[in-house]
C-alpha positions in Angstrom: -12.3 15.9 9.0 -12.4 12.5 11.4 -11.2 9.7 9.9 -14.1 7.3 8.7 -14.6 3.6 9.5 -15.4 1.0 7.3 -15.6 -1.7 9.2 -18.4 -3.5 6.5 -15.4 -3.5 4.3 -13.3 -6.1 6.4 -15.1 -8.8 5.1 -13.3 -12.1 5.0 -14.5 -15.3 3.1 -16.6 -17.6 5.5 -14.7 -19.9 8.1 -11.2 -17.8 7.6 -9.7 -15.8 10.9 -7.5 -13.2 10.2 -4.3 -13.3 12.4 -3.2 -10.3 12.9 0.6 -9.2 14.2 0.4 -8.9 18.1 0.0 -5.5 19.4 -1.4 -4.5 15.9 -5.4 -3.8 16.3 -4.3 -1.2 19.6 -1.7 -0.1 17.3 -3.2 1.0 14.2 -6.4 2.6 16.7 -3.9 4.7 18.7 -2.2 5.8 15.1 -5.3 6.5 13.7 -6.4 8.6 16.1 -3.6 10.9 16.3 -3.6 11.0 12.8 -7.1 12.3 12.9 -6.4 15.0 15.5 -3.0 16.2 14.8 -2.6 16.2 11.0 -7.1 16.2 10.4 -6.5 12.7 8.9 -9.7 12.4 6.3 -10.2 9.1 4.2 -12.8 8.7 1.6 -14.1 5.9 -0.7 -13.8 2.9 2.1 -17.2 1.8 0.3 -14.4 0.6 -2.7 -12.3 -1.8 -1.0 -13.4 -5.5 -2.0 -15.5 -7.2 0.8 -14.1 -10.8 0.2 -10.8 -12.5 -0.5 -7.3 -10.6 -1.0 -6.6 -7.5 -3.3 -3.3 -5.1 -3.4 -3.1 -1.8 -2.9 -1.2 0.6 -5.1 -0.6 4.2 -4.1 2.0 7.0 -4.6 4.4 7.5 -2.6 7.0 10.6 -0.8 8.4 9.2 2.0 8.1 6.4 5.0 4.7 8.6 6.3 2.4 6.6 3.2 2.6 3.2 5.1 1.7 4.7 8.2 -1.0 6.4 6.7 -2.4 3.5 5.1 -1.8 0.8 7.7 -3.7 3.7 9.9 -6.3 4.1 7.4 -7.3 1.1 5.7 -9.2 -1.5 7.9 -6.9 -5.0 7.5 -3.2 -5.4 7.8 -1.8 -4.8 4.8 1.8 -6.3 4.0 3.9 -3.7 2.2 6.5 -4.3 -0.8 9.7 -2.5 1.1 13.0 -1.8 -0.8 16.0 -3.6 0.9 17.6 -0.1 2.3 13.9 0.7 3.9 13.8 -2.9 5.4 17.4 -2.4 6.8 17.3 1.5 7.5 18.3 0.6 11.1 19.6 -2.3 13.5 15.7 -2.3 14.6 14.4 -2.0 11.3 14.1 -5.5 10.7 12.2 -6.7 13.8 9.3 -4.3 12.9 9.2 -5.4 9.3 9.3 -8.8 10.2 6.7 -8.4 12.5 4.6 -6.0 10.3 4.8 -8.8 7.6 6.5 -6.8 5.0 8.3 -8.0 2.2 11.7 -7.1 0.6 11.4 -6.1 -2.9 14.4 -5.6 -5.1 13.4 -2.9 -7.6 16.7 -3.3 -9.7 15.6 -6.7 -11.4 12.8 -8.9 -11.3 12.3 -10.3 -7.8 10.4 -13.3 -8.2 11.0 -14.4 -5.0 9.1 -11.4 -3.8 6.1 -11.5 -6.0 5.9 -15.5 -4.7 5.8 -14.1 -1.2 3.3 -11.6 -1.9 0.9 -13.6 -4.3 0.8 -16.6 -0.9 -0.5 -13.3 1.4 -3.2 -13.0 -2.1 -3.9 -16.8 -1.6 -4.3 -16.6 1.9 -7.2 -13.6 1.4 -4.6 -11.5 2.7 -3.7 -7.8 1.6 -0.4 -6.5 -0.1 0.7 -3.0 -0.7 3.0 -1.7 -3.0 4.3 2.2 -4.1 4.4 1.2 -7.8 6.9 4.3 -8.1 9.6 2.2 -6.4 11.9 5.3 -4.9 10.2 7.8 -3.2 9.6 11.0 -5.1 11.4 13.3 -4.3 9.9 15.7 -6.2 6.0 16.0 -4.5 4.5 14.5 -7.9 3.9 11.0 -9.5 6.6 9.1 -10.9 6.7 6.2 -13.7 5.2 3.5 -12.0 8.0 0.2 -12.4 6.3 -3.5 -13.9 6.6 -5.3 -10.5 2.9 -3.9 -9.9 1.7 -5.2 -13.3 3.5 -8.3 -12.9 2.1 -9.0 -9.2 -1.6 -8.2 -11.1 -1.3 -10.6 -13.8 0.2 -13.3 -11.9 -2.4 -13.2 -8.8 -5.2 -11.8 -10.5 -6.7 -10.0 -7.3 -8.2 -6.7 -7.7 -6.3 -3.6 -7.3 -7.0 -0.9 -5.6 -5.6 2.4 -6.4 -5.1 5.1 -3.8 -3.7 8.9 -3.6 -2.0 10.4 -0.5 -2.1 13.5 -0.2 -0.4 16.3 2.3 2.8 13.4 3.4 5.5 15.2 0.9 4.4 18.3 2.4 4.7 17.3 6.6 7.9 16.4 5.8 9.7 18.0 2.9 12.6 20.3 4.3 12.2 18.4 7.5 15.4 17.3 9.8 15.2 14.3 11.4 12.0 13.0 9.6 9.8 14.7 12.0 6.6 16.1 10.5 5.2 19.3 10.4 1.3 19.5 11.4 -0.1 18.9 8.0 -3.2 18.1 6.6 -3.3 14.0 5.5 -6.0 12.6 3.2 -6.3 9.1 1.6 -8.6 9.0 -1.9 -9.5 5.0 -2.4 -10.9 4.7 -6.1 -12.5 1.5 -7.7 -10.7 -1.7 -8.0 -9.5 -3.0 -11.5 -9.0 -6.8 -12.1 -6.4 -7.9 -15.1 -6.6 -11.4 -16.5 -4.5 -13.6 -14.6 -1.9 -15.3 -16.3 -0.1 -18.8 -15.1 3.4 -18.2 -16.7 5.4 -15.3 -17.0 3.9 -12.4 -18.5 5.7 -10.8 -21.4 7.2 -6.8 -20.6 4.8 -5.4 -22.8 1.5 -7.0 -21.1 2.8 -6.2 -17.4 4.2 -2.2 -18.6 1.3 -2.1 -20.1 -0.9 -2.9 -17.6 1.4 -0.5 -14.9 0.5 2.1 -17.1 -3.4 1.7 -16.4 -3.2 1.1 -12.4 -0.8 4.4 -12.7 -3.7 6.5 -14.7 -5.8 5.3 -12.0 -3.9 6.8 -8.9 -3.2 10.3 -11.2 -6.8 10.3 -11.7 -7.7 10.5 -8.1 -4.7 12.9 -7.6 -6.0 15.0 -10.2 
């Protein structure tokens, strides 16, 4: 299947330009079209994406493919949560991160500096991703999704967006030097939720709680 467009879905609030990374809109066209011819790269349910403001994405995740699907698929830059070890794989690491706008996120505690980051992209009508599962699975299925999702939901109150990959843990499981096999790729975006936004700090229970809900909703469109 060809990729779709959606470009009625980039809609940003009246008087705001988007600036995007140099080099990115070539980019993303050039990775989106081999993704569409070499690994039939399909995406459904563009019609779902909120056409004002910010929102976050939430998806599953099996290895560093998922970004480059989504960045490929979804039609605005998205700036992705990164562990520290993904943001420093390399020496060169860091100067695409930085100009990809991604954000470090320490999954072993509460990074509040993180979510601060990410909920100023929200303010700004911009659009964050995040692999609630943290780690990559390793296994081809969903994980637990970890609280920083729920926290980033309550505290922004943007909608979230859940979204399945499917056919990544596949192209590259068994794989030396991360290079893919030709595999099928698809993206499933379902409907957004929104959570009551809360100014302080939401209690464990309200944000595992509601990480339980956006998790249902990415198994759901697995399923």
């Amino acid at each position: 299947m060809a990729l779709l467009r959606a470009s009625a879905s980039a809609v940003l609030p009246p008087g705001t330009v988007e600036r995007l990374p140099r080099f990115y809109r070539p980019l993303r066209t050039a990775t989106r079209r081999l993704l569409g011819r070499w690994f039939d790269l399909s995406v459904t349910g563009l019609e779902q994406l909120p056409r004002r403001g910010g929102y976050i994405v939430a998806a599953n995740h099996h290895n560093y493919l998922d970004g480059i699907v989504l960045g490929a698929a979804l039609p605005r830059p998205v700036s992705f949560l990164v562990m520290p070890r993904v943001y420093h794989a390399t020496v060169l690491h860091p100067l695409f991160h930085r100009w990809a706008r991604t954000i470090q996120l320490n999954v072993e505690r509460a990074d509040l500096a993180a979510i601060r980051q990410a909920l100023r992209v929200l303010e700004r009508s911009g659009v964050v991703g995040i692999f609630p599962e943290g780690p990559f699975s390793v296994q081809g299925r969903l994980e637990r999704g970890l609280p920083g999702v729920g926290m980033l939901a309550l505290r922004s109150g943007a909608p979230v967006v859940p979204m399945a990959i499917r056919g990544t843990y596949q192209a590259l499981v068994g794989r030396r030097f991360y290079l893919p096999r030709f595999h099928p790729l698809s993206v499933h975006i379902g409907a957004p939720r929104t959570f009551s936004r809360t100014r302080g700090l939401c209690d464990r229970a309200l944000r595992e709680d509601v990480t339980r809900r956006i998790m249902a909703d990415i198994a759901d469109l697995l399923s």
